[in-house]
N, C-alpha and C positions, 0 to 999 in steps of 0.2 A: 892331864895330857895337854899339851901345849899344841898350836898349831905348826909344828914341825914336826909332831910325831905323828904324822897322818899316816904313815906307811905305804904312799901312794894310791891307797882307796878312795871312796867318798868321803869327800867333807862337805859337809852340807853350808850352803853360802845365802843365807838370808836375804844379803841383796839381789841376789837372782829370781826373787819372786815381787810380786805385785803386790797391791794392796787387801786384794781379794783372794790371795793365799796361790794364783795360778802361775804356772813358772813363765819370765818375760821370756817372750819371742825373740830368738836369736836367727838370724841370717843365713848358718850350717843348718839348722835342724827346720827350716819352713818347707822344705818336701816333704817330713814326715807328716805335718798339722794336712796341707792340702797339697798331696800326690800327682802328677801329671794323670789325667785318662789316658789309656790306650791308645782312644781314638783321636785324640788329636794328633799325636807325630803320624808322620809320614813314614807311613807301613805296609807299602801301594807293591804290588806283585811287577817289576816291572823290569828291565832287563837284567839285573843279579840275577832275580829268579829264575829266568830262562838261562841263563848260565851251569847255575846247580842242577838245573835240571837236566839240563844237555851233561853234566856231570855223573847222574845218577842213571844217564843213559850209557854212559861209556863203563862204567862201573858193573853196570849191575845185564847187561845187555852185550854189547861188544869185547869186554874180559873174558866173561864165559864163553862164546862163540871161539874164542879168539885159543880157548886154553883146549875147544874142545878138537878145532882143526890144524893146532898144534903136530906138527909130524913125531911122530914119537921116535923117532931116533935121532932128535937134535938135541934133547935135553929134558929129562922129566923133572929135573927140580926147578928148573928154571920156568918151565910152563906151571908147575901149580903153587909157584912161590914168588915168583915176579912178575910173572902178568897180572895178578890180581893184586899185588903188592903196590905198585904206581896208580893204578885208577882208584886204590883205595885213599891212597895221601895225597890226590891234587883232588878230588872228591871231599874229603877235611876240610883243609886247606881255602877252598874251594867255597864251603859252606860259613868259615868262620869270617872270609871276606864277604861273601855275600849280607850277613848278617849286623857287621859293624861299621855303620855309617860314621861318616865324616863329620 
């Protein structure tokens, strides 16, 4: 088998190793040898989170109220289907901003 019939799997590349048989340290894979801790990024509860959480206040607090003082003769699909439909996707939304830093 020549090395063109590798089939696009492993071919094992001898030069990639050291003298002591450990594979050399590459540049892409030095996160996996020594991983960031937790604690070091900045992970601080600090205005996103009062954000989501004023989110999960409209959602889960003000929707309901809002579906329960609903008049029932403007629209029943629209109160248990749309009110609770919008505070659930800016709630998302919401959470998925909060969560991914710049």
């Amino acid at each position: 088998m020549s090395s063109s019939d590798d089939g696009g799997g492993y071919v094992h590349d001898p030069s990639a190793f050291d003298e002591d048989g450990e594979q050399a340290e590459s540049t892409d894979d030095n996160w996996l040898d020594r991983p960031a801790h937790p604690e070091t990024t900045d992970r601080e509860f600090d205005w996103r989170g009062w954000v989501v959480v004023g989110m999960i206040v409209l959602a889960f607090i003000v929707a309901p109220v809002a579906i329960v003082l609903w008049p029932p003769g403007v629209g029943y699909r629209f109160a248990l289907l749309i009110l609770p439909l919008f505070p659930a996707f800016f709630l998302a939304v919401t959470a998925v901003w909060a969560t991914t830093r710049p």
